[in-house]
Structure formats: structure tokens, C-alpha cells
LODOFI-225398 format. One record per atom (N, C-alpha, C, O): y, x, z; atom name; residue in three letters; residue number from 1. Coordinates in nm, 2 decimals. Each point is the difference from the previous one (the first is absolute). Layout:
% residues N
ZAMAR     yy     xx     zz name resn resi
ZAMAR      Y      X      Z   CA  ala  NUM
...
//
This chain:
% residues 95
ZAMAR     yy     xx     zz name resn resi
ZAMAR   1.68  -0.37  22.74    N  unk    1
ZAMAR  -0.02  -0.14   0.03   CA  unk    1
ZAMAR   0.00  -0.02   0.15    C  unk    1
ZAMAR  -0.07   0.07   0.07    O  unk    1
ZAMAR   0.20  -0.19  -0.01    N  unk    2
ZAMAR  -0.02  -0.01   0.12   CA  unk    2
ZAMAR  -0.15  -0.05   0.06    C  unk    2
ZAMAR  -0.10   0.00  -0.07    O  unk    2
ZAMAR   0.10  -0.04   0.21    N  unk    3
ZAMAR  -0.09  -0.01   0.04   CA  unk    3
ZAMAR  -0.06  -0.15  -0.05    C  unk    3
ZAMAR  -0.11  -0.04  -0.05    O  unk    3
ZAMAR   0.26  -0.04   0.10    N  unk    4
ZAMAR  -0.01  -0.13  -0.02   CA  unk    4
ZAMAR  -0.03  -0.04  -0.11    C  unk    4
ZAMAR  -0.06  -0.10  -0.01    O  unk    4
ZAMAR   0.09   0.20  -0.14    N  unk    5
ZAMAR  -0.06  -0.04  -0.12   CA  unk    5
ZAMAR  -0.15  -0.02  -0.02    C  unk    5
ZAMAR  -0.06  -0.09  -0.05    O  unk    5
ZAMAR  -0.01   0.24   0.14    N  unk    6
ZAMAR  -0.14  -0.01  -0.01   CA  unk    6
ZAMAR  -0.06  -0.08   0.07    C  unk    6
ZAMAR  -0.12  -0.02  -0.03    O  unk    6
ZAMAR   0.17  -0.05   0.15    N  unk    7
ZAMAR  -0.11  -0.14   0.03   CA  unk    7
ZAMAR   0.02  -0.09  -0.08    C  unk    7
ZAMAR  -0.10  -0.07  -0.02    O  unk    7
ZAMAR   0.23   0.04  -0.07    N  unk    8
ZAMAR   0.04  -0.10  -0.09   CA  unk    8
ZAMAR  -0.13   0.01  -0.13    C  unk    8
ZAMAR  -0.06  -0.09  -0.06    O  unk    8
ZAMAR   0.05   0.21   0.04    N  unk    9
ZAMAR  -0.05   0.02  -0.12   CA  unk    9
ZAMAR  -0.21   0.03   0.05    C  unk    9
ZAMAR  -0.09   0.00  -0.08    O  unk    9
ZAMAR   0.08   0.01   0.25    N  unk   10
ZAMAR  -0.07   0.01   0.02   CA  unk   10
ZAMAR  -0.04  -0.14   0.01    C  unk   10
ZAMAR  -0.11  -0.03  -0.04    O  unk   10
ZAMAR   0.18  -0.04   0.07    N  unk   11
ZAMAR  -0.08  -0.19   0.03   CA  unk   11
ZAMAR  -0.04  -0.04  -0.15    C  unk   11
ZAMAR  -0.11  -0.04  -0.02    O  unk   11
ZAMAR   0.21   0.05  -0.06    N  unk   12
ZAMAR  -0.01  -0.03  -0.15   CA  unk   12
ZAMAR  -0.16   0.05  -0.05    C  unk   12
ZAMAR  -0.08  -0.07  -0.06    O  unk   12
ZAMAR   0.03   0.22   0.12    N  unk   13
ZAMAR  -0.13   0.02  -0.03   CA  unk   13
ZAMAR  -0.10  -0.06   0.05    C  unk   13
ZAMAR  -0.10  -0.02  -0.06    O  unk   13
ZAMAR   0.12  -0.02   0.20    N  unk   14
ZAMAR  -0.09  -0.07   0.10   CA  unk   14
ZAMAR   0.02  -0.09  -0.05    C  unk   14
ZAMAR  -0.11  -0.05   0.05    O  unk   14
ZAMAR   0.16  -0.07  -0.14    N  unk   15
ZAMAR  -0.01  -0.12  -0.08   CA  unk   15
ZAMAR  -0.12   0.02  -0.11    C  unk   15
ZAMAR  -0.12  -0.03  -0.01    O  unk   15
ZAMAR   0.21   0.13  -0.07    N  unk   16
ZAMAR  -0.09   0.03  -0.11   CA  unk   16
ZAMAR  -0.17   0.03   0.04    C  unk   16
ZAMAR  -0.10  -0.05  -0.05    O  unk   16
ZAMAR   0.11   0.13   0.19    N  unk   17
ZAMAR  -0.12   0.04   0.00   CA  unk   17
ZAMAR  -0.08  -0.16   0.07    C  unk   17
ZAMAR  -0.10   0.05   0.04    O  unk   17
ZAMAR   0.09  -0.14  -0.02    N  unk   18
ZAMAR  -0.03  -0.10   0.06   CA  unk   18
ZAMAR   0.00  -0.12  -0.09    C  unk   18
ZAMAR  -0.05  -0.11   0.02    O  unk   18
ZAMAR   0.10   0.15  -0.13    N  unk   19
ZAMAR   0.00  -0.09  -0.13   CA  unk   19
ZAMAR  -0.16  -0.01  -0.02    C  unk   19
ZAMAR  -0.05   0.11  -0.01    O  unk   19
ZAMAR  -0.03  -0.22  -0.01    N  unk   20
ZAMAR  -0.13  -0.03  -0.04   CA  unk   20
ZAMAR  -0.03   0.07  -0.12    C  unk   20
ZAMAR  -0.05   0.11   0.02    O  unk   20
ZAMAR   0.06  -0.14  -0.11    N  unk   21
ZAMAR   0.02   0.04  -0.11   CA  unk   21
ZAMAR  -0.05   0.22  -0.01    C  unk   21
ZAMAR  -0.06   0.07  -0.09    O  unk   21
ZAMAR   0.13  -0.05   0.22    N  unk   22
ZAMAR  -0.01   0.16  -0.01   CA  unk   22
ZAMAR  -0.16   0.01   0.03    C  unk   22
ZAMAR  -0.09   0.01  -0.08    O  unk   22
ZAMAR   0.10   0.00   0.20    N  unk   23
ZAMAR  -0.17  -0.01   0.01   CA  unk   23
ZAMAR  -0.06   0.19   0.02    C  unk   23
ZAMAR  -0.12   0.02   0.01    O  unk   23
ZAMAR   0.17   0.05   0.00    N  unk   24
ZAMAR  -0.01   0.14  -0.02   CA  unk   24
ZAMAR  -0.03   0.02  -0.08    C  unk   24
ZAMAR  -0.09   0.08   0.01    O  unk   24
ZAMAR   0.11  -0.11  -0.14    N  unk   25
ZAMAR  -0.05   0.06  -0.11   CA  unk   25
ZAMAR   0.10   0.14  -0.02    C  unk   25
ZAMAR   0.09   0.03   0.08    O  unk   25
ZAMAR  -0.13   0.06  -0.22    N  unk   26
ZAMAR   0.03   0.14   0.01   CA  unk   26
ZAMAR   0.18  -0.08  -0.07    C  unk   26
ZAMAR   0.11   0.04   0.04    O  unk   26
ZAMAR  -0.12  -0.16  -0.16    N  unk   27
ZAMAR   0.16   0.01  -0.02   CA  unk   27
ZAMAR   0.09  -0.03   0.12    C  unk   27
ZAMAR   0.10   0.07   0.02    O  unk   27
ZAMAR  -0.15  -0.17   0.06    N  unk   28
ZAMAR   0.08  -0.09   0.14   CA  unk   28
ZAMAR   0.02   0.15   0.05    C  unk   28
ZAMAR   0.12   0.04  -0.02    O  unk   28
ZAMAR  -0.18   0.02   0.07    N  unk   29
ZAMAR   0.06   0.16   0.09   CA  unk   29
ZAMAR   0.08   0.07  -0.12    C  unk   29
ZAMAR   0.09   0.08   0.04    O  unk   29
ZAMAR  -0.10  -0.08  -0.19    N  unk   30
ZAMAR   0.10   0.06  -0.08   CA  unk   30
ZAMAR   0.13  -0.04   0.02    C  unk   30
ZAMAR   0.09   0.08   0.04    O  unk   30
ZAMAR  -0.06  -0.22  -0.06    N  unk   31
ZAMAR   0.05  -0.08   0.04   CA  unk   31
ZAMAR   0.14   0.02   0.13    C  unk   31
ZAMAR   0.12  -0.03   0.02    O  unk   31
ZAMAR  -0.23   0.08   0.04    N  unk   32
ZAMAR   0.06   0.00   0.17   CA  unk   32
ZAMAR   0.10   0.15  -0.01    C  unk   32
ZAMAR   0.12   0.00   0.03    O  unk   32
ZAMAR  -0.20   0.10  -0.07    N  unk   33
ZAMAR   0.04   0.10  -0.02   CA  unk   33
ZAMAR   0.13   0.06  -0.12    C  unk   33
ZAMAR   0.06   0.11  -0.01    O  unk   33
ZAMAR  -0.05  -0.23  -0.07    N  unk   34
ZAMAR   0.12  -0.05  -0.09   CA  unk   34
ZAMAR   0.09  -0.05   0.10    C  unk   34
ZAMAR   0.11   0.05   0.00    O  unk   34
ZAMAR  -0.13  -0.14   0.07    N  unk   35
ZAMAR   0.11  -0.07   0.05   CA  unk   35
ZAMAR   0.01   0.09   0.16    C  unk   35
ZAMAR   0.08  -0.05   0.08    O  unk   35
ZAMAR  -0.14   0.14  -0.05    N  unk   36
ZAMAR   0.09   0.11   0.07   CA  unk   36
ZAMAR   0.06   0.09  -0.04    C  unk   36
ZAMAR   0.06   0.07   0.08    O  unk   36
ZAMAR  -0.06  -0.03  -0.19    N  unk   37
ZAMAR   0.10   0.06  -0.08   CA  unk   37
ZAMAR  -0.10   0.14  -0.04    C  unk   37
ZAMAR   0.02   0.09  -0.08    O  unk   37
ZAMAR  -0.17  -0.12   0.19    N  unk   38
ZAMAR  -0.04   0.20  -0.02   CA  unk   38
ZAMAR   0.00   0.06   0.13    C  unk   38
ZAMAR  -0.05   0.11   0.01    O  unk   38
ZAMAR   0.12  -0.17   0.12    N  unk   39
ZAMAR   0.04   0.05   0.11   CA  unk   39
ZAMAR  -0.08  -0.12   0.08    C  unk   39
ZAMAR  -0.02  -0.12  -0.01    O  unk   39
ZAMAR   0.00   0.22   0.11    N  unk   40
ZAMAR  -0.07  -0.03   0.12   CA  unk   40
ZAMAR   0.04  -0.10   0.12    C  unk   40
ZAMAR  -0.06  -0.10   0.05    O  unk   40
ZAMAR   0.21   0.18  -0.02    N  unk   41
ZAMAR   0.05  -0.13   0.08   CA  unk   41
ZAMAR  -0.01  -0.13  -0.02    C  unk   41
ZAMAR  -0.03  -0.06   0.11    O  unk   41
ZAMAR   0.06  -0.03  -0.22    N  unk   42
ZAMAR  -0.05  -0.18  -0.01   CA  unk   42
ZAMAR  -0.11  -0.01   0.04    C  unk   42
ZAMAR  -0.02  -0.09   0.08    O  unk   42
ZAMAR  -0.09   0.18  -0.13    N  unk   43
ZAMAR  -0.13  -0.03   0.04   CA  unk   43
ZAMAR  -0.04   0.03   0.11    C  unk   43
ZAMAR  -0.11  -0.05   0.05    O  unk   43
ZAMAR   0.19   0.12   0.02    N  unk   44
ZAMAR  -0.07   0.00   0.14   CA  unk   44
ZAMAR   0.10  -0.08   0.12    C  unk   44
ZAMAR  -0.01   0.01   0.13    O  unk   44
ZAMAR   0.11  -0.08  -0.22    N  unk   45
ZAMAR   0.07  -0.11   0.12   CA  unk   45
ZAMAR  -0.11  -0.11  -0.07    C  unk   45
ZAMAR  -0.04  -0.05   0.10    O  unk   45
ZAMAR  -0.02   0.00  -0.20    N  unk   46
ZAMAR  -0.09  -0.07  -0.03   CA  unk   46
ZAMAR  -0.10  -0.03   0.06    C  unk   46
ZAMAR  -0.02  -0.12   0.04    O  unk   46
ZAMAR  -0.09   0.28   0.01    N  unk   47
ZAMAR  -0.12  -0.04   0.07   CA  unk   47
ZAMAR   0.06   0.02   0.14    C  unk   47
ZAMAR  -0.09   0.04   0.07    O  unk   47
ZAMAR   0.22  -0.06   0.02    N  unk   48
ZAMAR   0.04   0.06   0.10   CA  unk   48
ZAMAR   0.03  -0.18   0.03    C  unk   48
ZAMAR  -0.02  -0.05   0.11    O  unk   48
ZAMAR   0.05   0.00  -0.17    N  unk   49
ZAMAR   0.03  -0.19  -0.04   CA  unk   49
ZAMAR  -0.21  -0.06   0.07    C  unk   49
ZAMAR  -0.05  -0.03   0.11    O  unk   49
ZAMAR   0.01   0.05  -0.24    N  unk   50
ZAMAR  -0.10  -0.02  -0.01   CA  unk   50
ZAMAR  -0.12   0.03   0.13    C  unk   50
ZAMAR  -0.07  -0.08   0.04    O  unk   50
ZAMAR   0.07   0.19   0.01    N  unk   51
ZAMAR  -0.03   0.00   0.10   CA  unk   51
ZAMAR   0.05  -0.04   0.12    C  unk   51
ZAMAR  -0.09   0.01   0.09    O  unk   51
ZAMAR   0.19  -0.04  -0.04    N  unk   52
ZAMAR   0.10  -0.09   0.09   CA  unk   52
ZAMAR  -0.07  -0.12  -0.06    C  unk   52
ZAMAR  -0.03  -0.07   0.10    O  unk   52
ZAMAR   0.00   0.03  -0.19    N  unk   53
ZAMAR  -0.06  -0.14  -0.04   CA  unk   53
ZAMAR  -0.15  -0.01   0.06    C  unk   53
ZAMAR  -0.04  -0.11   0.04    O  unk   53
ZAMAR  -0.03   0.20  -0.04    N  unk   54
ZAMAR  -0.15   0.01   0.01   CA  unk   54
ZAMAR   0.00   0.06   0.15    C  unk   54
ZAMAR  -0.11   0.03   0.02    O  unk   54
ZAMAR   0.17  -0.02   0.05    N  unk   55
ZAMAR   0.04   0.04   0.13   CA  unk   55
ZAMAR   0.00  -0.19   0.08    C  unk   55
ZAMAR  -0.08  -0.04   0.08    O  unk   55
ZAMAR   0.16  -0.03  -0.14    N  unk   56
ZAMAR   0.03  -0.12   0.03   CA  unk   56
ZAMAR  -0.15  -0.05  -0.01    C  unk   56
ZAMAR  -0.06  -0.01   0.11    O  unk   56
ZAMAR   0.01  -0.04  -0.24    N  unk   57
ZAMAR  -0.09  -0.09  -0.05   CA  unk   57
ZAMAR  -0.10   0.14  -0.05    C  unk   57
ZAMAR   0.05   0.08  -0.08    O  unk   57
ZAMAR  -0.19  -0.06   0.14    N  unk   58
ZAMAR  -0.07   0.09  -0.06   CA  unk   58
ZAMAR  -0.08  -0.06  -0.16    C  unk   58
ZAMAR  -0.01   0.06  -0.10    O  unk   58
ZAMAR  -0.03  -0.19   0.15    N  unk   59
ZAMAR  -0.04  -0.06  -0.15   CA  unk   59
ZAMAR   0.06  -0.05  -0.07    C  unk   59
ZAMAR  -0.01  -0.12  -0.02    O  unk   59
ZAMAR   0.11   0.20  -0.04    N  unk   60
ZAMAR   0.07   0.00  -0.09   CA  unk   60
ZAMAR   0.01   0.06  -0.12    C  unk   60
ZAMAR   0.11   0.05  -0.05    O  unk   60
ZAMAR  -0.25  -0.07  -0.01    N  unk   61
ZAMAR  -0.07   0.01  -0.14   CA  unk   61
ZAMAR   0.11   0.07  -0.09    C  unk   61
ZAMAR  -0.01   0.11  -0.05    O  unk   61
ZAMAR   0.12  -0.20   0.04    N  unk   62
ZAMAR   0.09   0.05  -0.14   CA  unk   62
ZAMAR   0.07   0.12   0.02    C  unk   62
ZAMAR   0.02   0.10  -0.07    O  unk   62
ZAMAR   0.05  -0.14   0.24    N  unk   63
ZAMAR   0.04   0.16   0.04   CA  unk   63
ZAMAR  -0.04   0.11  -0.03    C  unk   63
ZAMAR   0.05   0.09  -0.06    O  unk   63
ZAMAR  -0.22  -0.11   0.13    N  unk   64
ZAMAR  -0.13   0.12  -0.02   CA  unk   64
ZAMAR   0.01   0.07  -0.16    C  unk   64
ZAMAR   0.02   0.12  -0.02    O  unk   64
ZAMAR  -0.04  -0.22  -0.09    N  unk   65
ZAMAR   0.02   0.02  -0.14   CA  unk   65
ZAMAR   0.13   0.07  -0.02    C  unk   65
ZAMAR   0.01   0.11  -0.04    O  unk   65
ZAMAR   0.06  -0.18   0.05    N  unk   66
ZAMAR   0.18   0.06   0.00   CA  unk   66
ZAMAR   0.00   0.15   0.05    C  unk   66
ZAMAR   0.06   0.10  -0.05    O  unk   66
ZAMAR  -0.11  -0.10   0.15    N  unk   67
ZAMAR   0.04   0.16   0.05   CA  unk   67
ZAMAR  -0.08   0.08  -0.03    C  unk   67
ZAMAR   0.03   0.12   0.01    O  unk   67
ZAMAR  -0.18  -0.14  -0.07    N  unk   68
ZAMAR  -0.10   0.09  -0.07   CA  unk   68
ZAMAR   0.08   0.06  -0.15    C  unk   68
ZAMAR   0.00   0.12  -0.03    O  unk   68
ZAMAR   0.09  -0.25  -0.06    N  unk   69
ZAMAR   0.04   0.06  -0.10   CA  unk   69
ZAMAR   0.14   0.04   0.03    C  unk   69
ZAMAR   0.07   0.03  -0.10    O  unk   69
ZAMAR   0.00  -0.02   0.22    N  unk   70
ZAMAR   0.12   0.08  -0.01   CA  unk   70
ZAMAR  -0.06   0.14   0.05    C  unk   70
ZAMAR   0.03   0.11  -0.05    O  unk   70
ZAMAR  -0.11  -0.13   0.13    N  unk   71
ZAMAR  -0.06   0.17   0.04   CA  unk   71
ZAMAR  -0.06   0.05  -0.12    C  unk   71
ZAMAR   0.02   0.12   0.00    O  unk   71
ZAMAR  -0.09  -0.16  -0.12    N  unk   72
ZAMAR  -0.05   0.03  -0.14   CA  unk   72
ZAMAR   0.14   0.02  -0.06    C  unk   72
ZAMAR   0.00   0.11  -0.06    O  unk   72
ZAMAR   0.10  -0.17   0.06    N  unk   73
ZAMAR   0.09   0.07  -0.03   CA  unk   73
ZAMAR   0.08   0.09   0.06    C  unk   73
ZAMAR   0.05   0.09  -0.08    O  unk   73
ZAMAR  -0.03  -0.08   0.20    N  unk   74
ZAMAR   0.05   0.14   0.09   CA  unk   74
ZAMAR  -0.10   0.12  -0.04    C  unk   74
ZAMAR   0.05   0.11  -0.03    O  unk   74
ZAMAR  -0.18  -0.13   0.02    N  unk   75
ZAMAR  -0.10   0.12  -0.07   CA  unk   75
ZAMAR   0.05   0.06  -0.11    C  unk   75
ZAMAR   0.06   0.11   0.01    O  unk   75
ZAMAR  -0.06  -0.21  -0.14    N  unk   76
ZAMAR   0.06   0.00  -0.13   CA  unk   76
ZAMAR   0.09   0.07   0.00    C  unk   76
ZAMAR  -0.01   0.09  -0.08    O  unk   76
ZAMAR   0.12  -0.09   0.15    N  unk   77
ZAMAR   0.12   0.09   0.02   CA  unk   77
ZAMAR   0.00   0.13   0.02    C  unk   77
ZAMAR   0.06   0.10  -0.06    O  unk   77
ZAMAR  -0.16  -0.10   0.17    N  unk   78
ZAMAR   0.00   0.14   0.07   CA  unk   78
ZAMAR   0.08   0.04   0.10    C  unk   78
ZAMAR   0.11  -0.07   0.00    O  unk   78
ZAMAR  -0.12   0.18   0.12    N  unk   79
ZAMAR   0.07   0.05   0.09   CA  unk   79
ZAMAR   0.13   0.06  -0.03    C  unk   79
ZAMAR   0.00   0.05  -0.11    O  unk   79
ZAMAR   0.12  -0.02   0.19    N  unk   80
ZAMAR   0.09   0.08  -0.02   CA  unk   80
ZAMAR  -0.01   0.05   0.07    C  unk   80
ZAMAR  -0.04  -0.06   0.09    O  unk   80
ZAMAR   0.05   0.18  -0.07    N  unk   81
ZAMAR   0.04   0.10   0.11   CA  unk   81
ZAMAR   0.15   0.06   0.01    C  unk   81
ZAMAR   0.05   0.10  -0.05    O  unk   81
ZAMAR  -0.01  -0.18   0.14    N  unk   82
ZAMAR   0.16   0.05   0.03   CA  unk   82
ZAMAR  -0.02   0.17   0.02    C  unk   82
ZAMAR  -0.09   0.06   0.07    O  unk   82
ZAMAR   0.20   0.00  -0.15    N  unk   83
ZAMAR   0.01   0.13   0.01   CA  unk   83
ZAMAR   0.03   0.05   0.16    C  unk   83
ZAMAR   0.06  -0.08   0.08    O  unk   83
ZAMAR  -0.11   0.21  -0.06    N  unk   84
ZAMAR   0.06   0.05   0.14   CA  unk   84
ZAMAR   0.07   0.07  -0.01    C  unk   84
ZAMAR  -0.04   0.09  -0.08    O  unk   84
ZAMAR   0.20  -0.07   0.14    N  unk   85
ZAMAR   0.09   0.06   0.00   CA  unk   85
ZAMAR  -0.04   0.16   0.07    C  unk   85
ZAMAR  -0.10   0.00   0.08    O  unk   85
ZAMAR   0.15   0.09  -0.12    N  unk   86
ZAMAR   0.01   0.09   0.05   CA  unk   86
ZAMAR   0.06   0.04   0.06    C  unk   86
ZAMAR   0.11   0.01  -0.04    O  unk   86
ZAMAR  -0.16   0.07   0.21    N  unk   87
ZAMAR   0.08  -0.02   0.07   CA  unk   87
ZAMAR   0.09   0.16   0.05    C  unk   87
ZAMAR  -0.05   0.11   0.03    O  unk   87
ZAMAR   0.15  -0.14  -0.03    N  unk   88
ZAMAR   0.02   0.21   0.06   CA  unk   88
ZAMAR   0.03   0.00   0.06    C  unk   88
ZAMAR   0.07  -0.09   0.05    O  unk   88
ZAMAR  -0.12   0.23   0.02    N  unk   89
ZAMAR   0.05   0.01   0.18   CA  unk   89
ZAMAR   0.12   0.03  -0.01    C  unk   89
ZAMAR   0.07   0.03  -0.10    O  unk   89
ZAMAR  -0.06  -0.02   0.23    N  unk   90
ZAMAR   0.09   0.01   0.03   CA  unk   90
ZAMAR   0.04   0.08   0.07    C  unk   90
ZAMAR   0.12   0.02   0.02    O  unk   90
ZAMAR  -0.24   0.08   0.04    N  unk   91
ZAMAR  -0.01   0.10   0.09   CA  unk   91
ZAMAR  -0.08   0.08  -0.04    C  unk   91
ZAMAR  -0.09  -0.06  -0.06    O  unk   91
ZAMAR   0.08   0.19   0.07    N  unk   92
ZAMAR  -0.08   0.08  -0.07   CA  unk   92
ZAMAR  -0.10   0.13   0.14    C  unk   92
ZAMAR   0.06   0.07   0.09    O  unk   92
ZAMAR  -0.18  -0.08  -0.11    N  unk   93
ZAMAR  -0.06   0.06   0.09   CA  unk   93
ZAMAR   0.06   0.13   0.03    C  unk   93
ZAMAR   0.07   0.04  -0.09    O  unk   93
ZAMAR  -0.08   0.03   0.20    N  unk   94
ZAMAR   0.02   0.17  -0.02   CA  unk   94
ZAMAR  -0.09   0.06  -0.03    C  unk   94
ZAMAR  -0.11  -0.06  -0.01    O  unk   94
ZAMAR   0.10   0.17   0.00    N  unk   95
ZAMAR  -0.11   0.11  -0.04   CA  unk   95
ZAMAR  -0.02   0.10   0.08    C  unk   95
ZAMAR  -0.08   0.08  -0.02    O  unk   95
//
């Protein structure tokens, strides 16, 4: 997925998550985590939105809410750890 898909798909979450209705409950972050497909990137152009919002306006109650349950969902998910390549020399010590 390009990049541009994941802010597309990241704003779509920052709606959802800002929807009244959600409220952090455990479905609203199921929810969230459905509509990133399972992957991390939407959710974290989400709270990367959301905070640029709460950066602007600090009392911004729904943001605060909104970004408590996209981070409840970023948890939910769990970390990846990008593999490390291994690397070979290229030169080899003498003895």
C-alpha cells in the first residue's frame, strides 16, 4: 500500500475515531482495528493527524478521546519488528 493510500485510509480512521458514538469503548477500538486492515501504518497516520490537532487546540476533549482509542488500538495490534538484514563483510581480518 502506497503511502498516499495510508493517510487516505488513515483520515477515514481519525473520522471514525472522533465519531461520538465511539467513545473508547473495547468495540469502537475493534472497530478501528478492522478498518486498518490489522496494520499499523493507518493508525499511526491517525494519531500523527490527531496530534497535529492537539498541538493546535490543547482542549480538545474529542481529539484527547480519539487518540486514547487509536493508541488502544495501536496496543491491540502489537509491535513489528522489521527484520535485520544480515550483513557480510567484505573484508576479512588477518591472522
Amino acid at each position: 500500500m502506497r503511502s498516499s493510500d495510508q493517510a487516505v485510509l488513515g483520515a477515514e480512521v481519525l473520522e471514525e475515531a472522533l465519531h461520538p458514538a465511539a467513545g473508547g469503548s473495547p468495540d469502537a477500538v475493534a472497530e478501528l482495528v478492522t478498518m486498518a486492515g490489522g496494520r499499523r501504518p493507518p493508525l499511526e497516520a491517525a494519531a500523527s493527524l490527531l496530534v497535529a490537532r492537539l498541538h493546535r487546540r490543547s482542549d480538545d476533549f474529542d481529539a484527547t478521546t480519539a487518540l486514547c482509542s487509536v493508541s488502544a488500538a495501536l496496543s491491540r495490534i502489537g509491535w513489528e519488528m522489521p527484520s535485520v538484514a544480515t550483513r557480510q563483510r567484505l573484508w576479512r581480518r588477518r591472522r
